[in-house]
DONUKE-866740 format. One record per residue (C-alpha): residue in one letter; x, y, z. Coordinates in steps of 0.001 Angstrom, whole numbers, padded with zeros to 6 digits, always signed. Layout:
! DONUKE-866740
AXYZ ...
END
This chain:
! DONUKE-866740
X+031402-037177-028800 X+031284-035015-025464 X+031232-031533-025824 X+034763-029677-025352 X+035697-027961-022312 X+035423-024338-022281 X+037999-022570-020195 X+036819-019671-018884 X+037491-016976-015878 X+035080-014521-013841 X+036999-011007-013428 X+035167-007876-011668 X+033433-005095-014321 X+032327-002048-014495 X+028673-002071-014670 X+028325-000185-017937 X+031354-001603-019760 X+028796-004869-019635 X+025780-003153-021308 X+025755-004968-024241 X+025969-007941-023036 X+023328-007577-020306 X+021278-006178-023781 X+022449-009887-025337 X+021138-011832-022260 X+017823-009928-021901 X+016797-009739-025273 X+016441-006217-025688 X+018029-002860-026880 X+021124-001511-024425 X+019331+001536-024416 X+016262-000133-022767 X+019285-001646-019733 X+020473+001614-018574 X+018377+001241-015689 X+019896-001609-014958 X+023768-001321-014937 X+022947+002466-013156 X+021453+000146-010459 X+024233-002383-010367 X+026535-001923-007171 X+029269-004486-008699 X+029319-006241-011656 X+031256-009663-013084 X+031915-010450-016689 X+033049-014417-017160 X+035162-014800-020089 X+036652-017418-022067 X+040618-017893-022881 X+040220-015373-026126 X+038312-012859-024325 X+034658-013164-025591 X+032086-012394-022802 X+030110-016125-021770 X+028087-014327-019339 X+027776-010910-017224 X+026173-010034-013608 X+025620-007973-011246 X+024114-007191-007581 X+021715-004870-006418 X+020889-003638-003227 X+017633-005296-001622 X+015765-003790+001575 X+015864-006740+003266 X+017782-010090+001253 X+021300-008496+000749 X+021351-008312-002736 X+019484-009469-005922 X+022090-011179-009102 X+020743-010027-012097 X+021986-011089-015747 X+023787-015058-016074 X+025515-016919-018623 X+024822-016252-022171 X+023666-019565-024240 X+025992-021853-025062 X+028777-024573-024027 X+029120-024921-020048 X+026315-022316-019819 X+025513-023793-016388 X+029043-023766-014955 X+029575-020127-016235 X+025855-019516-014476 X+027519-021069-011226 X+030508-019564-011069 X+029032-015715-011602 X+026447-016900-008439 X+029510-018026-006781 X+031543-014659-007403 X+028238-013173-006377 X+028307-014597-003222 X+031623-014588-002058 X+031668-010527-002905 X+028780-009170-001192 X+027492-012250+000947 X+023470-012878+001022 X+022353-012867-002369 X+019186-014195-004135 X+018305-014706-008004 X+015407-016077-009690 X+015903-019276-011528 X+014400-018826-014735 X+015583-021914-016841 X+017969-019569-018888 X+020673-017141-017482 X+020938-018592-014427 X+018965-022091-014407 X+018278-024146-011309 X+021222-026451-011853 X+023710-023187-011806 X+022166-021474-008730 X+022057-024859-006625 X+025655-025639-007600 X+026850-022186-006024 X+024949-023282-002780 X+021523-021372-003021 X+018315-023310-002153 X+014666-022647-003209 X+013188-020305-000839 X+009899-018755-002600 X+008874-018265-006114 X+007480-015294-008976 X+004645-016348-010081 X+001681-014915-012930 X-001534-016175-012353 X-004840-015266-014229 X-007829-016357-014716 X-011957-014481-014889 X-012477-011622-012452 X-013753-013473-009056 X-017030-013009-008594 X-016533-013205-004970 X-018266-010875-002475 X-016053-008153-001094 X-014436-008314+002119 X-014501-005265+004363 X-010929-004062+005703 X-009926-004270+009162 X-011455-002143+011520 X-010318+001183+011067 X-008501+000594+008199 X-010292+002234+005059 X-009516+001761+001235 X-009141+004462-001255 X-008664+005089-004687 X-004890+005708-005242 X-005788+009208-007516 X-007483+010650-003911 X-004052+010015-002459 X-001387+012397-004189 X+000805+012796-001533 X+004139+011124-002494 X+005037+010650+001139 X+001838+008274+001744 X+002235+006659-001747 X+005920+005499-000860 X+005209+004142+002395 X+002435+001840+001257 X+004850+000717-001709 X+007368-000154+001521 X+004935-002284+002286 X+006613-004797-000074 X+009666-004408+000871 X+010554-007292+003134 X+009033-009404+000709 X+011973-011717-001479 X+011670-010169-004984 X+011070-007291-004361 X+013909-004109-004344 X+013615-000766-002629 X+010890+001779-004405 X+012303+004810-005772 X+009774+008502-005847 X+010028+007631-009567 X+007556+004542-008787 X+004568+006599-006787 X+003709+008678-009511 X+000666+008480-011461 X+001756+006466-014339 X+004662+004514-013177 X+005064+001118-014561 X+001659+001734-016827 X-000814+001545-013375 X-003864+002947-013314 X-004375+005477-009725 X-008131+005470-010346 X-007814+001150-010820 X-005180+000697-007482 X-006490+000857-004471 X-004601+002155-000798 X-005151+001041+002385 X-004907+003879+005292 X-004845+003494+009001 X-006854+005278+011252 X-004251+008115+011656 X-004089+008326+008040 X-000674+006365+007497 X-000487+003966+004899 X-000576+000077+005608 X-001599-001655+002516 X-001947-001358-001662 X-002785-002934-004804 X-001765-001465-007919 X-003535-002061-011345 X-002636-001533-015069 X-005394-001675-018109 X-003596-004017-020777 X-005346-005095-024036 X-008373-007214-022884 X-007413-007157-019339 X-006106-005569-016063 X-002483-006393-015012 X-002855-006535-010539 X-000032-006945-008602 X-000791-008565-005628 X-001745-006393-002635 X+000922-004976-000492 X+000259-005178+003713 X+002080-003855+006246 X+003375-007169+008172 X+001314-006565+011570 X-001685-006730+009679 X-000661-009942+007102 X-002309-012242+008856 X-005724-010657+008935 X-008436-009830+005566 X-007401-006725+004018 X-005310-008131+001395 X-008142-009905+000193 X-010007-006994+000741 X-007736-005218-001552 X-007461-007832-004246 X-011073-007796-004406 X-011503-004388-004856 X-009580-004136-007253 X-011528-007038-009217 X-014233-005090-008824 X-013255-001657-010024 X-011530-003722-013443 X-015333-005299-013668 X-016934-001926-013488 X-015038-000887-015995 X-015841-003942-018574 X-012979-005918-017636 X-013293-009750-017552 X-010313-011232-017246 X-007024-010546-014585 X-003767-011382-013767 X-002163-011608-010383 X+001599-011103-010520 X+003210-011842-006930 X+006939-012224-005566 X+008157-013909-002182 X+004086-014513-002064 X+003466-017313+000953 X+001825-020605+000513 X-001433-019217+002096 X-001445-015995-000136 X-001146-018751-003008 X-003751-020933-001998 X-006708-017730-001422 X-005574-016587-004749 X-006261-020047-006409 X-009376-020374-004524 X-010447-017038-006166 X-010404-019354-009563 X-007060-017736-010664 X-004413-020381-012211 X-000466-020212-012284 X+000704-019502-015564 X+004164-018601-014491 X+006226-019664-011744 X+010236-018960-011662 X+011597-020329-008856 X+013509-017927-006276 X+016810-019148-004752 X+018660-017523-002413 X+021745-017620-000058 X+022896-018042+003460 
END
């Protein structure tokens, strides 16, 4: 027997109001979220004829992709048309918008159906520490440990670095502290310019057998040249100085040819979620 219709409508919310649902979707406490809905710049609850919650989203701000939809549809019947029509709201609110498809909240099927197309990927690769030679840096580019650089100032403009990248949202003061997000200062490396400003970094976070990278940062004019392989590597070596054997790359909006030096470095893909996004 098919499964019964759900009727269901997608109404405007305020961001907090939807904390427990966004908890619900993601799996965790709603004190753990509040980061979330005190990002949130609008937020949609869809809702079925007796008023139970089928799914919740929201938007936030991105530097440079209009806006990231976080939360989706909650599991159940239609879970995919309630995923759609949350994009959909999404879209027709604040215009460009881009999710990540992650085969729950908002699956493949939903995103495509509210008119958003494939455009790059998160992925989690790891593998041994390479055991390739270093690169140098560009000329007059040099790369420091992150704990010789405690300006704030410098620190956020090398995490800007990322910013144009799909994925990624703006960096807060919060995030170029030592500390933040469990990374290392004396493990990341930053690249600095001959005048001292800051074009490039790779952060790194000691985890229980192995060091967490996220893949290097660098300022667009200088993408197509070596030093983010010259900063990935460094980093490998500073985790293999330290004992480390094993790594993992995590990387958003990454390009094919940032994918395939990474794989030649004998890293493999162990998760890739598939980023849509539209106009």
């Amino acid at each position: 027997m098919p499964a019964r219709s759900v009727s269901f409508s997608v109404v405007a919310a305020d961001p907090d109001t939807l904390l427990p649902a966004f908890a619900a979707l993601y799996g965790v406490p709603e004190a753990d979220l509040n980061w979330l809905t005190g990002s949130l710049s609008a937020a949609w609850a869809a809702l079925n004829a007796e008023g139970q919650v089928l799914g919740a989203a929201g938007v936030r701000p991105s530097p440079a992709h209009g806006h990231e939809l976080m939360g989706g549809a909650l599991r159940g019947e239609q879970e995919d048309e309630v995923g759609a029509a949350l994009a959909q709201t999404a879209r027709e609110a604040v215009g460009q918008v881009y999710a990540f498809a992650d085969g729950g909240m908002l699956s493949a099927a939903a995103l495509s159906a509210a008119g958003l197309r494939e455009v790059a990927a998160y992925r989690l690769l790891a593998g041994p520490v390479p055991s390739q030679a270093e690169v140098e840096p560009p000329d007059g580019v040099r790369l420091l440990p992150l704990s010789s650089v405690p300006d704030l100032g410098t620190r956020l403009a090398a995490l800007a670095t990322y910013e144009d990248r799909i994925g990624h949202h703006r960096v807060t003061a919060q995030a170029a502290e030592d500390g933040a997000g469990g990374y290392d200062p004396d493990l990341s490396l930053i690249a600095l310019a001959a005048g001292g400003e800051a074009v490039g970094l790779c952060r790194a976070a000691p985890e229980d057998g192995y060091v967490r990278i996220d893949a290097p940062g660098v300022s667009p004019d200088l993408r197509p040249g070596r030093l983010r392989r010259a900063l990935l590597l460094g980093v490998c070596r500073l985790a293999a100085e330290r004992g480390f054997e094993h790594v993992s790359v995590e990387g958003w909006g990454d390009t094919p040819d940032e994918l395939a030096a990474d794989l030649a470095l004998g890293l493999e893909v162990q998760i890739e979620n598939p980023i849509y996004a539209a106009p």
